[in-house]
KEKE-3310 file (N, C-alpha, C; in steps of 0.2 Angstrom, whole numbers, plus 5000, padded with zeros to 4 digits):
npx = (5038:5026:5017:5006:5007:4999:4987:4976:4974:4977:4970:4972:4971:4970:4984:4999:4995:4993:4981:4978:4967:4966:4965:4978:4992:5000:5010:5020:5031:5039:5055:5061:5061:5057:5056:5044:5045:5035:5030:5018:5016:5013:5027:5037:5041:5050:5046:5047:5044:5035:5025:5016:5001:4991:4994:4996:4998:5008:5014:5028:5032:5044:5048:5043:5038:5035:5032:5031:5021:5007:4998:4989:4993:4990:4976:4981:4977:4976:4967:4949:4941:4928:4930:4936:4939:4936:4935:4945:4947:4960:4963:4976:4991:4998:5010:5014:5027:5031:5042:5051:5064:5077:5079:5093:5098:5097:5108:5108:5120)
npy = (4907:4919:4934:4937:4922:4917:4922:4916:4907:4913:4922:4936:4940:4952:4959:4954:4942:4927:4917:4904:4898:4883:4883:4882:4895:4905:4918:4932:4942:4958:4960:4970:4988:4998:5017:5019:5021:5031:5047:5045:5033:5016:5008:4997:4982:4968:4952:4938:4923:4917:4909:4892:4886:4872:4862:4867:4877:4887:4885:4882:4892:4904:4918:4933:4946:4964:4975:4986:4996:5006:5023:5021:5027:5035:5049:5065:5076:5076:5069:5079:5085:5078:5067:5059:5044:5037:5023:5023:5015:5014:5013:5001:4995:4983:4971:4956:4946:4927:4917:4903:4892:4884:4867:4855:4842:4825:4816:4798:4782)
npz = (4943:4938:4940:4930:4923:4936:4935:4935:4944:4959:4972:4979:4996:5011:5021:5019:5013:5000:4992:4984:4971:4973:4988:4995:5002:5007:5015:5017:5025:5027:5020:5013:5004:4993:4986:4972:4955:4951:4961:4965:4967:4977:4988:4979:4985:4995:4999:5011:5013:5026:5031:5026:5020:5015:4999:4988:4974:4980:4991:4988:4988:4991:4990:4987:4976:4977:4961:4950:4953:4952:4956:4972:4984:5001:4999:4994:5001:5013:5028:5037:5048:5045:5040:5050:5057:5048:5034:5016:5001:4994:4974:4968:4954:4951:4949:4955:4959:4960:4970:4969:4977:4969:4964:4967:4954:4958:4955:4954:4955)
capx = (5031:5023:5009:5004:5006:4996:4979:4967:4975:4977:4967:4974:4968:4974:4988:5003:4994:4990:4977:4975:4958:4966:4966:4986:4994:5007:5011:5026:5036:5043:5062:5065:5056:5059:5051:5041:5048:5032:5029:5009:5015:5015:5033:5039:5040:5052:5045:5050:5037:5033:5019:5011:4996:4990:4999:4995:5002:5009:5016:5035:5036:5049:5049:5037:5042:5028:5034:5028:5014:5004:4993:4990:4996:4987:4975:4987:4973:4973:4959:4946:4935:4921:4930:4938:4938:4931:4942:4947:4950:4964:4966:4983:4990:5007:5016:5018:5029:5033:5050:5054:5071:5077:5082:5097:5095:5101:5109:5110:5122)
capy = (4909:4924:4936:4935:4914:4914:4926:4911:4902:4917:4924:4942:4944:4959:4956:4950:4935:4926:4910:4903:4893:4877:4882:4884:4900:4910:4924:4934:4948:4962:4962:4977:4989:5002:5018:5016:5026:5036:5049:5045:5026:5013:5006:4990:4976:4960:4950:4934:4917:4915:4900:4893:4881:4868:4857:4868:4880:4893:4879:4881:4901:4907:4925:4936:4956:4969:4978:4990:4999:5014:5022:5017:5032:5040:5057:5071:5083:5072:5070:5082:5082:5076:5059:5056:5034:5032:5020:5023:5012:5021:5008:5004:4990:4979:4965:4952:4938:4924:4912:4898:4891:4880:4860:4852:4836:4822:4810:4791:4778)
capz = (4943:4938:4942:4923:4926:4940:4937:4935:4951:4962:4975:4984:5002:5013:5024:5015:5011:4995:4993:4976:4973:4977:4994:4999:5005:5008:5021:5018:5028:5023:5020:5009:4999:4988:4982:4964:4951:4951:4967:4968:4969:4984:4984:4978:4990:4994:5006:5011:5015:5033:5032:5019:5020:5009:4996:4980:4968:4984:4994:4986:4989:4997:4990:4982:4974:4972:4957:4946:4955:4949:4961:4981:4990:5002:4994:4997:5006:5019:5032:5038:5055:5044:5039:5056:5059:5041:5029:5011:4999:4986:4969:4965:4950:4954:4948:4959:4955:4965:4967:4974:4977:4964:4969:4963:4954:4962:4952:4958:4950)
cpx = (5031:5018:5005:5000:4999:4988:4974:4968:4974:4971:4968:4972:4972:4978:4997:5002:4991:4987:4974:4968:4961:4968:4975:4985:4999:5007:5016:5026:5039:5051:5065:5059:5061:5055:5050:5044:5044:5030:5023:5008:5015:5022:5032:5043:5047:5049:5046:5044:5040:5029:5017:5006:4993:4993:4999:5001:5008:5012:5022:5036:5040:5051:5043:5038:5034:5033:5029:5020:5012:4999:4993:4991:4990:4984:4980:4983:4974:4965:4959:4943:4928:4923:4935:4933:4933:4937:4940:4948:4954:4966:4973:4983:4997:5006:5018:5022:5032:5038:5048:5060:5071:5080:5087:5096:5099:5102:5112:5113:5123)
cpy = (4916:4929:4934:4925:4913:4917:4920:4907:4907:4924:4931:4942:4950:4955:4956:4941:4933:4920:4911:4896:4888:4878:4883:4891:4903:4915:4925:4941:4948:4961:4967:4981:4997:5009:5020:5022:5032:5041:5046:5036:5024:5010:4999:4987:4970:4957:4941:4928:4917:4908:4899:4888:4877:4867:4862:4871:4887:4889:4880:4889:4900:4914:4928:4947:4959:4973:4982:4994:5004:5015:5021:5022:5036:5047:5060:5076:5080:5069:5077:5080:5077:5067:5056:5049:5033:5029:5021:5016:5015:5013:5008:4996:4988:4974:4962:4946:4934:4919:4908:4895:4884:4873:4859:4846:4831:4816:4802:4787:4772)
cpz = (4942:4939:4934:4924:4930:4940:4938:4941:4957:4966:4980:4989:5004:5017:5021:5016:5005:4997:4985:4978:4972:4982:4996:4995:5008:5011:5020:5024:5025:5026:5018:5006:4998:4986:4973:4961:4949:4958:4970:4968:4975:4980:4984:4984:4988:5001:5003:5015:5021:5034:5026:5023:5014:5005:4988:4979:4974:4990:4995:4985:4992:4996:4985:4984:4972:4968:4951:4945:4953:4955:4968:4986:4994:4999:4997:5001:5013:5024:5033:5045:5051:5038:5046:5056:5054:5037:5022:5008:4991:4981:4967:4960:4952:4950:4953:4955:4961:4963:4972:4972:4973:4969:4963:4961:4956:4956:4953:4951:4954)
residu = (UNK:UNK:UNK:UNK:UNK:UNK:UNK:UNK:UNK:UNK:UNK:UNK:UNK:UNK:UNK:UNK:UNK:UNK:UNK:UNK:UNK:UNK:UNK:UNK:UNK:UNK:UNK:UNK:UNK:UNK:UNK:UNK:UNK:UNK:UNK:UNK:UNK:UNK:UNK:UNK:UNK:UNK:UNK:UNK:UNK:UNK:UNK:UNK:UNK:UNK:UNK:UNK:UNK:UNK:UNK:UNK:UNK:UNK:UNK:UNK:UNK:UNK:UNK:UNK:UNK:UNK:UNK:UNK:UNK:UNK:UNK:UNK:UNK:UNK:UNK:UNK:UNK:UNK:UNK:UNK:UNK:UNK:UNK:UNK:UNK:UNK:UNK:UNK:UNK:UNK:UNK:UNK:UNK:UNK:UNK:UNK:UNK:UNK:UNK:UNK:UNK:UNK:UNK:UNK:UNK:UNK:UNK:UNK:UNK)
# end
């Protein structure tokens, strides 16, 4: 599975959670990351599924990579007295893709 594959099923919340519109979900932690080959990016991601919920299409994750981000970082001025305990939101674009572990087939004779 793909990010591409999945735009019309897939739902982003914040967290490291995803929920596709047939309701299951997946929750990864971070395992690794990387920084993006641009400076004003956020890094690329490995995270590893923790829970999922529901029977759908995010069920059979067990890994999901953020790749190819543009964007996301912190502005560089920083704060000011005059944005003290205000929140930001900075846009950034990724690539997620997610795996799941292959099965073997079982062959009965």
């Amino acid at each position: 599975m793909n990010f591409y594959s999945l735009k019309r099923y897939r739902v982003y919340t914040l967290g490291p959670t995803w929920e596709a519109k047939d309701g299951s979900k997946v929750v990864g932690k971070l395992k690794s990351q990387v920084n993006a080959p641009q400076a004003d990016a956020i890094p690329w991601l490995l995270l590893q599924a923790q829970s999922h919920e529901g029977n759908g299409i995010f069920r059979q994750v067990n890994w999901i990579q953020r790749i190819n981000t543009v964007g996301g970082k912190a502005p560089a001025q920083g704060c000011d007295k005059s944005s003290k305990n205000q929140e930001i939101r900075v846009k950034y674009t990724a690539d997620y893709l997610f795996y799941k572990y292959k099965t073997a087939a079982t062959t009965i004779r």
